[in-house]
KEPARO-894393 format. One record per atom (N, C-alpha, C): residue number from 1; x, y, z. Coordinates in steps of 0.2 Angstrom, whole numbers, always signed. Example, Ala and Ser with C-alpha at 12.3 -4.5 7.8 and 13.67 -1.06 7.14 Angstrom:
> 1/+66/-28/+39
> 1/+62/-22/+39
> 1/+66/-16/+39
> 2/+64/-11/+35
> 2/+68/-5/+36
> 2/+64/+0/+39
END
This chain:
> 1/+811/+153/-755
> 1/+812/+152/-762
> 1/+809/+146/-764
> 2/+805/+146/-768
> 2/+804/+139/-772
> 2/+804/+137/-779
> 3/+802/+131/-780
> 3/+804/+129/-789
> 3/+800/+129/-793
> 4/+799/+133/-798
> 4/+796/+132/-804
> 4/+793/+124/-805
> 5/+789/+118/-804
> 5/+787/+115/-806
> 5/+785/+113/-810
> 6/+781/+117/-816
> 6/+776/+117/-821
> 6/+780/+115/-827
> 7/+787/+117/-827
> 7/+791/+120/-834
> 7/+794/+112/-833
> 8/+791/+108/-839
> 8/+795/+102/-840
> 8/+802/+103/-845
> 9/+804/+96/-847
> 9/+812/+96/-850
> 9/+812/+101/-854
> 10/+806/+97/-858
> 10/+805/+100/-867
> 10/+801/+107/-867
> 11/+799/+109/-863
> 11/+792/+114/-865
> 11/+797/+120/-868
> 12/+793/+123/-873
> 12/+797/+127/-877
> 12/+797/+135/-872
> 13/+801/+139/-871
> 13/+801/+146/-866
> 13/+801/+151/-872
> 14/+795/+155/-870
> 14/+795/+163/-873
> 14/+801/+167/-871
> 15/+804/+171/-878
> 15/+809/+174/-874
> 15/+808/+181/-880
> 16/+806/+186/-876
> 16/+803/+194/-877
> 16/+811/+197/-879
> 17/+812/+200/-885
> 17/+819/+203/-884
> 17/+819/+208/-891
> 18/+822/+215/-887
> 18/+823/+221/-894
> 18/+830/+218/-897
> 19/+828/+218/-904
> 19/+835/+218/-908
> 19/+839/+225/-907
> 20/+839/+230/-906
> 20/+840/+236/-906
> 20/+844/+240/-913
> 21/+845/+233/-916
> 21/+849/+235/-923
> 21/+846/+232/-928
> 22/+846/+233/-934
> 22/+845/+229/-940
> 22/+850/+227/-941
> 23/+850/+223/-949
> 23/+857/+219/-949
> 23/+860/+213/-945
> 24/+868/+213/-950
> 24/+871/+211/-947
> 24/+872/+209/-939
> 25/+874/+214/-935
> 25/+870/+218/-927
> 25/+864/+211/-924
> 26/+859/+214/-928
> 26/+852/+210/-925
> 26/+852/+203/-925
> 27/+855/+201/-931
> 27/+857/+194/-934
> 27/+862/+191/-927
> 28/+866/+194/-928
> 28/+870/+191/-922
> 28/+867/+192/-916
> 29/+864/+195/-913
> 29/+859/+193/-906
> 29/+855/+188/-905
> 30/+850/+186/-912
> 30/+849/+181/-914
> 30/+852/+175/-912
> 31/+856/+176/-915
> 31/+861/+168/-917
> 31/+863/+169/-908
> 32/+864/+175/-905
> 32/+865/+171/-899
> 32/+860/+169/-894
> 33/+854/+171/-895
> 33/+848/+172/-889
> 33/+846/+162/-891
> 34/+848/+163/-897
> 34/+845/+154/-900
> 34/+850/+147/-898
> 35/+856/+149/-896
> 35/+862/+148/-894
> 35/+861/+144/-888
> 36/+858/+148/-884
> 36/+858/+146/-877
> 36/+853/+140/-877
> 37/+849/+139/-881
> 37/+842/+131/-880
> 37/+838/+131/-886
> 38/+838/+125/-888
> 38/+834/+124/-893
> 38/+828/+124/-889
> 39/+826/+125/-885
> 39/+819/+128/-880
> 39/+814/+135/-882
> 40/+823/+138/-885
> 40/+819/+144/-885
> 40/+814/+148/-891
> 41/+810/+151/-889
> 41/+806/+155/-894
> 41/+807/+160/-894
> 42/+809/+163/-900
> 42/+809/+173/-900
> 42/+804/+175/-903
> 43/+801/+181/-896
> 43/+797/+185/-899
> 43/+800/+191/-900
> 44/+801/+194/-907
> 44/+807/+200/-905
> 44/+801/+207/-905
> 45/+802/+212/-904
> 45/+798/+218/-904
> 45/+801/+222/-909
> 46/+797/+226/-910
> 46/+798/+230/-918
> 46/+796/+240/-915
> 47/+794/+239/-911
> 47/+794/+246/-908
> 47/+791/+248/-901
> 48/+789/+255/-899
> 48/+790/+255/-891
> 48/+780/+250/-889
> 49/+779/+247/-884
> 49/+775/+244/-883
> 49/+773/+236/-885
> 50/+778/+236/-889
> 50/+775/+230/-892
> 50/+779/+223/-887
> 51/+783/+225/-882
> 51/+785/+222/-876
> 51/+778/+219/-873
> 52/+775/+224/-868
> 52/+769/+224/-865
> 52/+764/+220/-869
> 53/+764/+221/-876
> 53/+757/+220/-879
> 53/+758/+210/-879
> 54/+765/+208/-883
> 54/+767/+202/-883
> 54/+767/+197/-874
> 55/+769/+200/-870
> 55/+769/+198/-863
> 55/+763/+197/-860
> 56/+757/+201/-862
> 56/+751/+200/-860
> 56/+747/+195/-863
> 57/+748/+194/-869
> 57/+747/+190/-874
> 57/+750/+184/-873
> 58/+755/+181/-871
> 58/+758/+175/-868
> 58/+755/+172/-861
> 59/+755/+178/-859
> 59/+751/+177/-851
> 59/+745/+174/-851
> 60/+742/+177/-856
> 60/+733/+177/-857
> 60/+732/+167/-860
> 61/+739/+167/-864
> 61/+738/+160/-868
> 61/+739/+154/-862
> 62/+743/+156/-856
> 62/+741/+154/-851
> 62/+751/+150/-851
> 63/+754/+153/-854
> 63/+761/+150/-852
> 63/+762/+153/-844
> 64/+768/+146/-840
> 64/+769/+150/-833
> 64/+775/+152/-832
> 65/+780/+155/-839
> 65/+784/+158/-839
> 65/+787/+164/-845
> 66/+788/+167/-845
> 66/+790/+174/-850
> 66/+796/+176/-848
> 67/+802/+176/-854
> 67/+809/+178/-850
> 67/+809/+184/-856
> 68/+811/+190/-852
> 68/+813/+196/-855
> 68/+822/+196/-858
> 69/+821/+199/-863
> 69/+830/+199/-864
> 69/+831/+206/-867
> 70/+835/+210/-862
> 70/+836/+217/-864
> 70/+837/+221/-858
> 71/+838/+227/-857
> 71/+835/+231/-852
> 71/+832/+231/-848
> 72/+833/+238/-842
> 72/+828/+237/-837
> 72/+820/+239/-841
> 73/+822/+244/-848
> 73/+816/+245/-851
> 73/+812/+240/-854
> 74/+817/+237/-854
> 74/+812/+228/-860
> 74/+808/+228/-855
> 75/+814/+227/-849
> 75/+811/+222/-843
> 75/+803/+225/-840
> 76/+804/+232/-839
> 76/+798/+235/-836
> 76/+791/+233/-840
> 77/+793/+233/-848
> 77/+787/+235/-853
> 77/+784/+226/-851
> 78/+789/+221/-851
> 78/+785/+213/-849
> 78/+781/+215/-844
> 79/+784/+217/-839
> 79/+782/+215/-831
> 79/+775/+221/-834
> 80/+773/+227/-836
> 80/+767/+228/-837
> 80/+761/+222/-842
> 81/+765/+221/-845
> 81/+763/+216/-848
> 81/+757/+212/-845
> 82/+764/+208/-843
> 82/+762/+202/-835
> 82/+756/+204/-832
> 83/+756/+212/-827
> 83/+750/+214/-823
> 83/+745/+214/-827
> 84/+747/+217/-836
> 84/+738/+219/-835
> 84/+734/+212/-838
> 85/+739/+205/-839
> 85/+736/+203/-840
> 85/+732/+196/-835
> 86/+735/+199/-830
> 86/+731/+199/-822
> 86/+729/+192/-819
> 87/+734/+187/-822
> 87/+734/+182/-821
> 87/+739/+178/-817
> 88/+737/+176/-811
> 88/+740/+176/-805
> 88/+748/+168/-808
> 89/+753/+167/-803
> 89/+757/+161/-805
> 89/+762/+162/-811
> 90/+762/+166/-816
> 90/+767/+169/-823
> 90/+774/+171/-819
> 91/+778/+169/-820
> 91/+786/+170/-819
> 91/+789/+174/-824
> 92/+794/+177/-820
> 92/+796/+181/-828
> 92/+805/+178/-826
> 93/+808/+177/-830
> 93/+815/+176/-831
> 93/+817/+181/-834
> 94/+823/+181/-833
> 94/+828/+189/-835
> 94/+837/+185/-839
> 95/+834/+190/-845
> 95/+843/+188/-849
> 95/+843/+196/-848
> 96/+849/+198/-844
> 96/+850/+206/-846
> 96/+857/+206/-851
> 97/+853/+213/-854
> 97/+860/+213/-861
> 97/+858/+219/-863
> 98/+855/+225/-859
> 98/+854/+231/-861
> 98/+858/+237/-859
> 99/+857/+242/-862
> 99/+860/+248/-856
> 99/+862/+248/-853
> 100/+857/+249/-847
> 100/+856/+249/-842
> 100/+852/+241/-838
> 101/+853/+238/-834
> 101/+852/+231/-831
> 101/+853/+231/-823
> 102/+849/+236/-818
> 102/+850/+237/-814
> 102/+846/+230/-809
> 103/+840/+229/-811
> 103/+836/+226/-808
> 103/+839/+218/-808
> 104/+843/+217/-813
> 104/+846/+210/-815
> 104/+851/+210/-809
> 105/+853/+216/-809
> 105/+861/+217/-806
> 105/+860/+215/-797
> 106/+855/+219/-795
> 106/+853/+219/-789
> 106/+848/+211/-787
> 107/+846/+207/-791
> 107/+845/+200/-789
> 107/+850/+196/-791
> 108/+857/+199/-794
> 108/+863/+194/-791
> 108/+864/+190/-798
> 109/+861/+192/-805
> 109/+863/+191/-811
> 109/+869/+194/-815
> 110/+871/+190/-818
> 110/+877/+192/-821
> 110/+874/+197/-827
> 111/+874/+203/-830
> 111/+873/+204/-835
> 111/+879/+205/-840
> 112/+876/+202/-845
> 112/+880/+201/-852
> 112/+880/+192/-851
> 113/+881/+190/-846
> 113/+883/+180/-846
> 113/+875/+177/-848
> 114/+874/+179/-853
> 114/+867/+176/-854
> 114/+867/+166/-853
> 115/+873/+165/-852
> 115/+873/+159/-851
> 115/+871/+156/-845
> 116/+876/+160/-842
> 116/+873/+159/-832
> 116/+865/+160/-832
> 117/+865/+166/-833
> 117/+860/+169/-832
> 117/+850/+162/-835
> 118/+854/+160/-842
> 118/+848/+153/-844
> 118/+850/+149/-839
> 119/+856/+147/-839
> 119/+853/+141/-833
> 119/+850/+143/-828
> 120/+851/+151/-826
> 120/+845/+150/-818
> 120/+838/+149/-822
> 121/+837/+151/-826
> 121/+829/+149/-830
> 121/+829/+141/-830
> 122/+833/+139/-830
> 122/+834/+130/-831
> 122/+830/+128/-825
> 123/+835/+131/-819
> 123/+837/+128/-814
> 123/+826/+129/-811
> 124/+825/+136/-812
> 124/+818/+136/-809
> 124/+817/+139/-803
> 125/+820/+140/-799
> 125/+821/+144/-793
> 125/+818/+151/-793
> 126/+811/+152/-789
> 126/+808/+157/-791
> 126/+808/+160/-785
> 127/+807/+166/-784
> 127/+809/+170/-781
> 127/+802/+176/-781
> 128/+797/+177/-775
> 128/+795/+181/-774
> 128/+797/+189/-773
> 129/+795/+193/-776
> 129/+797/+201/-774
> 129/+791/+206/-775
> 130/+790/+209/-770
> 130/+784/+216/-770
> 130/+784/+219/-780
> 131/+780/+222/-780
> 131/+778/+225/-787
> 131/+773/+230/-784
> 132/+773/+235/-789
> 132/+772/+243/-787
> 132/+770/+245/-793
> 133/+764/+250/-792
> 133/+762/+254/-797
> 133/+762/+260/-796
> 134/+761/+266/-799
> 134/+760/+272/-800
> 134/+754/+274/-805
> 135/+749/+276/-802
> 135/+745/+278/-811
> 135/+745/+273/-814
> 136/+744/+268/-811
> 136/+743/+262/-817
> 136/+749/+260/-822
> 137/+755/+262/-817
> 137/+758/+260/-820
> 137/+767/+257/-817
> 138/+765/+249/-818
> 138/+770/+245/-815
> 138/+777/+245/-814
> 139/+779/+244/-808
> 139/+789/+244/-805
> 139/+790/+237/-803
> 140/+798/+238/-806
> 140/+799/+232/-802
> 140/+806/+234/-796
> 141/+809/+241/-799
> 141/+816/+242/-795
> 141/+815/+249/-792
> 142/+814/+253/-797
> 142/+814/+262/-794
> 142/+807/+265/-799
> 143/+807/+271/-796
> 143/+805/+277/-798
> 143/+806/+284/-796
> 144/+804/+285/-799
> 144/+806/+294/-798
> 144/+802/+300/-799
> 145/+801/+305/-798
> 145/+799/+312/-802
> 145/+802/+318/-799
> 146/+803/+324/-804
> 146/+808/+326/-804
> 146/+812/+328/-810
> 147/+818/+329/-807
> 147/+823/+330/-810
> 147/+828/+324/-813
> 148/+827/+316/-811
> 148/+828/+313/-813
> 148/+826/+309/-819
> 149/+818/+311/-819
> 149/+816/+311/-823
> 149/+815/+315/-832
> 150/+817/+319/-829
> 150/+818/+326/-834
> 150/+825/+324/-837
> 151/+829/+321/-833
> 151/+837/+317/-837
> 151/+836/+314/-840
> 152/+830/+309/-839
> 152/+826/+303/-844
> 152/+824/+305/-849
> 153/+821/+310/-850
> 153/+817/+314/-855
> 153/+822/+316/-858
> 154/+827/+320/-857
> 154/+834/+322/-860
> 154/+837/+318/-863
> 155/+837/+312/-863
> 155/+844/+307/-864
> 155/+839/+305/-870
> 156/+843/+305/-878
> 156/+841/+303/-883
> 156/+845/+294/-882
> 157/+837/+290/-886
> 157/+842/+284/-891
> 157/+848/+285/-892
> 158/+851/+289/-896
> 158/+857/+288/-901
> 158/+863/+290/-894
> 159/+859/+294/-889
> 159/+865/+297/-885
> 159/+868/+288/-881
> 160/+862/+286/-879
> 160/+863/+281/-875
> 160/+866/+274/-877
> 161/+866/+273/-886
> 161/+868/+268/-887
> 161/+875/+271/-889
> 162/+876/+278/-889
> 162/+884/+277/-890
> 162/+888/+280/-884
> 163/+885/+282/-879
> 163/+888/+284/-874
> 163/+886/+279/-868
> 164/+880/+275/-868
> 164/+880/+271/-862
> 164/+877/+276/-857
> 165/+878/+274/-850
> 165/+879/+277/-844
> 165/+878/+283/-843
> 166/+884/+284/-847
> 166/+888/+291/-848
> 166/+883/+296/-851
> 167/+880/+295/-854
> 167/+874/+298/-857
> 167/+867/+305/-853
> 168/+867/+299/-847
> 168/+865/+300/-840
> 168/+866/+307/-839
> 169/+875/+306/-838
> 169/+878/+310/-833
> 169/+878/+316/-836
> 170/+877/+318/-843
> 170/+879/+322/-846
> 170/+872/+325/-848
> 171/+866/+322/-846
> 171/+860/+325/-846
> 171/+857/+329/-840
> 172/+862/+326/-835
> 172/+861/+326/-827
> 172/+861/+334/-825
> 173/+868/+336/-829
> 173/+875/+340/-831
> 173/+871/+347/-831
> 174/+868/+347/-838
> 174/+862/+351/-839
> 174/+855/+352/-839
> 175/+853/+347/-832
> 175/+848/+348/-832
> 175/+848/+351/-822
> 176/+855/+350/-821
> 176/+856/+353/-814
> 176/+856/+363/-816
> 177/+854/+364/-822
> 177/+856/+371/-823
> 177/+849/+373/-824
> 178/+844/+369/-823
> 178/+838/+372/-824
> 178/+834/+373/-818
> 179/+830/+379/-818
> 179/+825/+379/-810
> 179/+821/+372/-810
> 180/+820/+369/-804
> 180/+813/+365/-804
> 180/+809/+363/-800
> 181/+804/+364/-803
> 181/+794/+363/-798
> 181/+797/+361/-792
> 182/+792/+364/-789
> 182/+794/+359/-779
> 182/+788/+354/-782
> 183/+789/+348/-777
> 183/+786/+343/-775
> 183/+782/+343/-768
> 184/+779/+341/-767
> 184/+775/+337/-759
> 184/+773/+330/-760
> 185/+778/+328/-756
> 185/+778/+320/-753
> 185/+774/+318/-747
> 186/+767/+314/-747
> 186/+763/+312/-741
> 186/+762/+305/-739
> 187/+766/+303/-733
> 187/+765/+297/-732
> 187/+762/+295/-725
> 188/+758/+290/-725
> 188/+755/+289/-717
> 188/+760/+286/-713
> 189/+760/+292/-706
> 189/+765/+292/-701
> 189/+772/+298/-705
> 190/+773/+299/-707
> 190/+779/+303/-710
> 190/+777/+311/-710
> 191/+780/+317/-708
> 191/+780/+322/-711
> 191/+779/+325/-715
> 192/+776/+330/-720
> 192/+773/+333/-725
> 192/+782/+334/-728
> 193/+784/+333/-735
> 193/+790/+334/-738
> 193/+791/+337/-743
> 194/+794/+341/-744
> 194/+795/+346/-750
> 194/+803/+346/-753
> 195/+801/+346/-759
> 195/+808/+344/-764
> 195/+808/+346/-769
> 196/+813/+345/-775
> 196/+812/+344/-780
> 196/+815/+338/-786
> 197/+819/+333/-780
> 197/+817/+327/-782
> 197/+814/+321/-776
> 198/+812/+317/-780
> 198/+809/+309/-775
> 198/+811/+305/-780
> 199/+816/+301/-776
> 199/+817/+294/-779
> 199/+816/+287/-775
> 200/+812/+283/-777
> 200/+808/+278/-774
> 200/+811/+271/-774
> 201/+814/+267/-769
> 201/+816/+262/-772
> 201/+814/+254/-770
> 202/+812/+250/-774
> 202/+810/+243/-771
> 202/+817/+240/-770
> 203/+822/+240/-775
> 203/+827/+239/-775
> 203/+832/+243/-772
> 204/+838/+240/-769
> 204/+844/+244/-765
> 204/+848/+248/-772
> 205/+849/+246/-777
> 205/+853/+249/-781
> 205/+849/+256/-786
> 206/+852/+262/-789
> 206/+851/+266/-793
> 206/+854/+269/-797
> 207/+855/+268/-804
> 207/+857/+271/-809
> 207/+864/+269/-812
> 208/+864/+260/-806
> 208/+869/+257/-808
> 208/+871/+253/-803
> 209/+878/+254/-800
> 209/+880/+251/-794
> 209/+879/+256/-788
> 210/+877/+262/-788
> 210/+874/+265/-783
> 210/+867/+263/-778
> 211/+871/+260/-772
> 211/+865/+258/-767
> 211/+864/+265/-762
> 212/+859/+269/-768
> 212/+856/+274/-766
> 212/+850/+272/-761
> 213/+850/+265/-759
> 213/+842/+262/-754
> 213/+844/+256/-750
> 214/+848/+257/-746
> 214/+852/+251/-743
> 214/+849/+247/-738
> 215/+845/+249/-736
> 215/+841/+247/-731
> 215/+835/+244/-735
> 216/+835/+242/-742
> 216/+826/+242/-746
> 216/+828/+234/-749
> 217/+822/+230/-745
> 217/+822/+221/-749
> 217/+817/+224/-754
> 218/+815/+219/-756
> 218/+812/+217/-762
> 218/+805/+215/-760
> 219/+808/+209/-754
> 219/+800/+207/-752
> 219/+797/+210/-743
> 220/+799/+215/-742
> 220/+796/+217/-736
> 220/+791/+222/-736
> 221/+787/+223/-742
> 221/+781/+227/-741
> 221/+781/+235/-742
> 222/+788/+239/-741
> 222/+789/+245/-740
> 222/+795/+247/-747
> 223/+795/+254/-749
> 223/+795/+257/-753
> 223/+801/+261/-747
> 224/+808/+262/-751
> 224/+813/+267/-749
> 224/+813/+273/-753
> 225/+811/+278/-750
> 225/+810/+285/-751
> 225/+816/+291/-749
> 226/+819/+295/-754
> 226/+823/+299/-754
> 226/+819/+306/-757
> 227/+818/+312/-753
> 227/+817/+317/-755
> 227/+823/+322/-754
> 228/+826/+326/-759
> 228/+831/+331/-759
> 228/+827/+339/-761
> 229/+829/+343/-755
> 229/+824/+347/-754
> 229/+826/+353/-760
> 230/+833/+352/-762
> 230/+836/+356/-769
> 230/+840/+353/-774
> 231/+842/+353/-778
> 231/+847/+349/-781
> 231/+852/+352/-786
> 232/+854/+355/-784
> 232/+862/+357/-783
> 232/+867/+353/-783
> 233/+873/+357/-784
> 233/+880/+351/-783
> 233/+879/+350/-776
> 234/+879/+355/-773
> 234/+879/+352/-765
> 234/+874/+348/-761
> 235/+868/+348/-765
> 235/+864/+344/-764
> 235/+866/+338/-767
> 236/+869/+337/-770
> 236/+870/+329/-774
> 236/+878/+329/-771
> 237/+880/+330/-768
> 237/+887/+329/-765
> 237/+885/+328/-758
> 238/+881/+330/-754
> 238/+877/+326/-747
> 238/+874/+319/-751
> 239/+871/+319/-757
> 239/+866/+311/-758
> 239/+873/+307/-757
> 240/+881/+311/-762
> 240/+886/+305/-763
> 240/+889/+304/-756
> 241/+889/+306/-752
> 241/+890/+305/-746
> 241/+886/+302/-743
> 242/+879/+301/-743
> 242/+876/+295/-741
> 242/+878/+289/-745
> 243/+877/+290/-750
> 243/+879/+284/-754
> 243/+885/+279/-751
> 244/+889/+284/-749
> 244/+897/+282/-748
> 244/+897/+279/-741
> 245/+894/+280/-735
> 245/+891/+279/-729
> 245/+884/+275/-728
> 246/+880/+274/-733
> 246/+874/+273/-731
> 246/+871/+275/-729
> 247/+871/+283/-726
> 247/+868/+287/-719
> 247/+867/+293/-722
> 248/+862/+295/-725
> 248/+860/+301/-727
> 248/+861/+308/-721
> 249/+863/+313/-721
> 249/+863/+319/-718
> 249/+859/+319/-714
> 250/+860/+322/-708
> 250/+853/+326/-706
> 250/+854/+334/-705
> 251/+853/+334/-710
> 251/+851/+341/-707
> 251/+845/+343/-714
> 252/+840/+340/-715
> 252/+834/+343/-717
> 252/+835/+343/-726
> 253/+840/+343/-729
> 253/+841/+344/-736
> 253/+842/+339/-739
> 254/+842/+333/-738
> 254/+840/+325/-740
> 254/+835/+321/-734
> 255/+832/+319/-736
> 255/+826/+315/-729
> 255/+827/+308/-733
> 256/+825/+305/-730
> 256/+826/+298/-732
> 256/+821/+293/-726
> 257/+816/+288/-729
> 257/+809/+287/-725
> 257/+807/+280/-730
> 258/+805/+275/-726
> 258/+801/+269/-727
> 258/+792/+272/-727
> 259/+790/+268/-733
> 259/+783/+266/-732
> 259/+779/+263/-736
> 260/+772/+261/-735
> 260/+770/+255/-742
> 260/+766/+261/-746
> 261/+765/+267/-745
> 261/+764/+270/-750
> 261/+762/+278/-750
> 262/+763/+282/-753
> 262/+765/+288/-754
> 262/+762/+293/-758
> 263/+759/+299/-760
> 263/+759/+301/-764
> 263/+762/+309/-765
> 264/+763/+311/-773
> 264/+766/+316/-776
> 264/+763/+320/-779
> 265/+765/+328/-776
> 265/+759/+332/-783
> 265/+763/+339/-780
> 266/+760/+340/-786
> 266/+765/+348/-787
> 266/+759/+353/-791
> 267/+764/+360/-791
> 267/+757/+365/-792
> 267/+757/+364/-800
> 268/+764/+363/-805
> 268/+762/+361/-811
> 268/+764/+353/-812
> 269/+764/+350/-819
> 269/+766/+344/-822
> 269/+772/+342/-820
> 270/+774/+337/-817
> 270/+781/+336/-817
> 270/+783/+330/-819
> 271/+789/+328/-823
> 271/+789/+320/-827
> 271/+789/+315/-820
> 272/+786/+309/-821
> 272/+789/+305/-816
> 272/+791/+298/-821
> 273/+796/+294/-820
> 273/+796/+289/-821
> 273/+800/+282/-817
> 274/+798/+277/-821
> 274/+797/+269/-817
> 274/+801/+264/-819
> 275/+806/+261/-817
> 275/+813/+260/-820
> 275/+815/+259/-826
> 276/+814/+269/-826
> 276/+819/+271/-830
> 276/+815/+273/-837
> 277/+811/+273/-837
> 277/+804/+274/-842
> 277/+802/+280/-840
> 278/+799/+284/-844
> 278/+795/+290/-844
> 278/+788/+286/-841
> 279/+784/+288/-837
> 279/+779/+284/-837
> 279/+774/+291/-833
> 280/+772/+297/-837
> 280/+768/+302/-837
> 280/+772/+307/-829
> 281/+766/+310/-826
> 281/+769/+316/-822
> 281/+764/+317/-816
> 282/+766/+317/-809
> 282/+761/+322/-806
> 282/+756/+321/-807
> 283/+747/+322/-804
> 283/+750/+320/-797
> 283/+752/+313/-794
> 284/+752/+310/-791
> 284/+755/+303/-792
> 284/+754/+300/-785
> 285/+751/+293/-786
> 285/+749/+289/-780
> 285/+751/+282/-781
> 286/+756/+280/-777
> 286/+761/+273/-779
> 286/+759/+271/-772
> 287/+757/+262/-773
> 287/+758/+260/-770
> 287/+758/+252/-772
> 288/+755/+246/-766
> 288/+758/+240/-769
> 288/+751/+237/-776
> 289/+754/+231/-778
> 289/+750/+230/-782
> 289/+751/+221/-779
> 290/+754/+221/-777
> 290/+755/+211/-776
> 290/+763/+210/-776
> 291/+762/+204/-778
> 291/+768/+201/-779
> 291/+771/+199/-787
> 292/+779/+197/-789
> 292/+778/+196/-796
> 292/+784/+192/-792
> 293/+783/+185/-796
> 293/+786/+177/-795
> 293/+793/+180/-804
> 294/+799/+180/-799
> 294/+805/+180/-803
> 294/+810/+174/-804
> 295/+812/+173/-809
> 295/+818/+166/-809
> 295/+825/+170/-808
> 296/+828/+167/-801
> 296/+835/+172/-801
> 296/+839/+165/-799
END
């Protein structure tokens, strides 16, 4: 790990963040995002992309930090940001306060303590971690195609800000009533794999405190892959039982395999997405992109 050097006392820090509310609501996220340092600058977003477009845009002007404040979704749209604007040394800092904050959670951030959380941006301690595309399109913790992704699809805004989490399970629910496409997964040195989900992970956590990927660092070059050859209750009740043990089945109905890259393709379109984002479908060829310099 090393330290941010560049960031003097005073320099003023970009900080990317959805108000998710008008009003009252938005006012007060304000007042606390300002709260933490008179250092800070808010660039707030007003609709989906305008993450990406501001974080490239900051990159481009040559700042050597961008802190995201929101979700793993905010979080994703900077970190594409960052890539496309392909300028090596840009750190991103992390205030989680979204949804969902898996990626926060699994580098040992408090989410919600935006307090804790600014002093490690204080403090500088940067942290290298693998970064991954699909189709051109950037990860920093999971992805998926499939049936988890078809959840994604399923779960509205309105579901997810008033049920949270919950919102998930209840798309999951019915979307386990639906038939779905087989997949083919190919990786060098691995067996030819068939499924109807793939869930990919750089990160050991999934869809929460689920270390769905236990054996997966951050900066070891490989990609933790889960195929489930059906998904069913009792197909998802072997995954909880890995979950619970760390030791997937063997008996051929969840596979579970390291590698630096993979690809995916089925006879028709199937959603995929990249923590936690829709991020198109099928065929799909993930592999690494570099490194992205994080403040933990």
């Amino acid at each position: 790990m090393t330290t941010l050097q560049i960031l003097s006392a005073d320099r003023p820090i970009p900080v990317i963040f959805n108000p998710c509310a008008r009003g009252a609501r938005a006012e007060s996220r304000v007042d606390e995002l300002r709260a933490l340092s008179p250092r800070v600058v808010l660039h707030p977003t007003r609709a989906a992309g305008d993450a990406r477009r501001i974080a490239a845009e900051l990159s481009a002007d040559g700042e050597p930090l961008v802190v995201a404040a929101g979700g793993d979704g905010t979080i994703n749209e900077v970190v594409n940001g960052l890539a496309a604007a392909g300028r090596a040394g840009v750190a991103l800092g992390l205030l989680p306060s979204g949804t969902m904050n898996v990626f926060a959670m699994d580098l040992g951030l408090p989410a919600g303590r935006l307090d804790e959380c600014w002093a490690a941006i204080e403090r500088g301690n940067v942290r290298e971690i693998d970064l991954w595309h699909a189709n051109g399109t950037h990860f920093v913790q999971l992805a998926g195609a499939g049936l988890d992704a078809s959840i994604i699809a399923e779960t509205t805004w309105e579901s997810k800000k008033r049920l949270g989490p919950l919102s998930y399970v209840l798309s999951g629910l019915r979307s386990l009533q639906q038939e779905a496409p087989r997949l083919t997964v190919r990786a060098a040195g691995q067996a030819e794999y068939h499924g109807t989900v793939v869930l990919v992970g750089n990160g050991r956590s999934y869809g929460g405190p689920f270390r769905l990927f236990p054996a997966a660092q951050y900066d070891d070059g490989l990609l933790d892959v889960v195929v489930m050859k059906h998904h069913g209750a009792a197909d998802f009740l072997r995954l909880g039982m890995g979950l619970l043990s760390g030791h997937f089945p063997r008996d051929g109905r969840v596979s579970a395999f390291q590698t630096s890259e993979l690809t995916v393709t089925s006879e028709e379109p199937v959603p995929f997405e990249a923590d936690g984002e829709l991020a198109g479908g099928t065929p799909l060829l993930i592999q690494s992109a570099g490194r992205l310099r994080v403040l933990v």
